[in-house]
N, C-alpha and C positions, 0 to 999 in steps of 0.2 A: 284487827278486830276493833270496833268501836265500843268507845265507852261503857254503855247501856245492854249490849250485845249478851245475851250468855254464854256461857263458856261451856265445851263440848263433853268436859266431865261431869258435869252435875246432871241431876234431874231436874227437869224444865214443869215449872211450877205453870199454866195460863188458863187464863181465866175468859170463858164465853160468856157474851152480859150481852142481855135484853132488855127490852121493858116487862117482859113474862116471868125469865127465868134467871137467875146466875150459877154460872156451870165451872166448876174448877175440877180439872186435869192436871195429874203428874206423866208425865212422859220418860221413855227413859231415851238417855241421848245415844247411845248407840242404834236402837230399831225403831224409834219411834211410837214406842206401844204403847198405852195407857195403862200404866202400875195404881193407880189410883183414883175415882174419882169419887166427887159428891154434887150433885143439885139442887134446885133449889124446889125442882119438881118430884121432888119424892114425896114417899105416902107421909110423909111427918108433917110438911110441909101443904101438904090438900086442904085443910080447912081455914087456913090461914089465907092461902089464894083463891077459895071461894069466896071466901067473906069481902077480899077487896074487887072479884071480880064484880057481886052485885052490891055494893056500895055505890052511894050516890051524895055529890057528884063522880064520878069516875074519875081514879086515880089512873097517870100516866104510866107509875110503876107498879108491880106488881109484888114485888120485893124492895126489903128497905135495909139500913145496918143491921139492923137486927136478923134478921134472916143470913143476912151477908157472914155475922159474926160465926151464928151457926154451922152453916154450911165449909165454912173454915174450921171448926171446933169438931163436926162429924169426917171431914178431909185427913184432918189431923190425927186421928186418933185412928184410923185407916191407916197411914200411913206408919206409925208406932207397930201396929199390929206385924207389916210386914217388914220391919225394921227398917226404915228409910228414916233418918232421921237429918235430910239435909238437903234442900232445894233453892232451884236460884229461878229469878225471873227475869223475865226481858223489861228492861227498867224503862226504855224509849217507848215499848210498847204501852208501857201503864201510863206512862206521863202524859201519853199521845190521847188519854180515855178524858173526856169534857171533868169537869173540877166535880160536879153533884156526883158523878160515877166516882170517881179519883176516891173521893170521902168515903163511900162505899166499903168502896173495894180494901183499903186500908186497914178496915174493921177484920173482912176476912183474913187478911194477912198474920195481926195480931192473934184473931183466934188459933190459928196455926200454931204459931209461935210461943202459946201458952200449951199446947197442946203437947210442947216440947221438941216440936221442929225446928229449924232452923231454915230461916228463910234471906239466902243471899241478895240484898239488891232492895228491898224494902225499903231498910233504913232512908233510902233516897226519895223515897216519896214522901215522907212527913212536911205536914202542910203549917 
């Protein structure tokens, strides 16, 4: 197994990232199934992404930390609910994400982690 790789017993924390959306899924590692998610396209989040869609000039992203922290903070607190209090990520995968996403995604991780998750493999990406 390499380094960065996760490991077959935890739950598998990853994260889908666009310029639209950030989409974070817990899986569990025996079936593959999605125990948890949050995005960035929920109803909470709608007026927040209208506003940047007809902004002018037009922004690349659509989401920013903030949103990021959030949708790590509403993850979290899902995850509490159904008692999961312990996830790991593919740490080559996040490294592999351009540095402006990297800083991001970071954010959501901490929200998690305040949320009273734990989150395996993070630590390694502090910038």
């Amino acid at each position: 197994m390499s380094l960065g790789a996760p490991s077959t017993t935890s739950h598998l924390l990853r994260l889908l990232v666009s310029c639209r959306r950030i989409t974070a899924q817990v899986t569990n590692p025996n079936t593959d199934a999605i125990v948890a998610m949050a995005c960035s396209s929920e109803q909470e989040f709608l007026p927040q992404y209208r506003a940047r869609l007809n902004q002018f000039p037009r922004s690349r992203n659509f989401w920013d930390r903030k949103t990021a922290s959030r949708v790590g903070e509403k993850l979290g607190f899902r995850l509490m609910e159904i008692g999961l209090c312990d996830v790991e990520i593919n740490v080559e995968e996040e490294l592999s994400r351009p540095m402006h996403q990297r800083k991001s995604v970071i954010s959501l991780f901490d929200s998690v982690k305040r949320s009273g998750v734990r989150v395996s493999g993070a630590e390694k990406l502090q910038i």
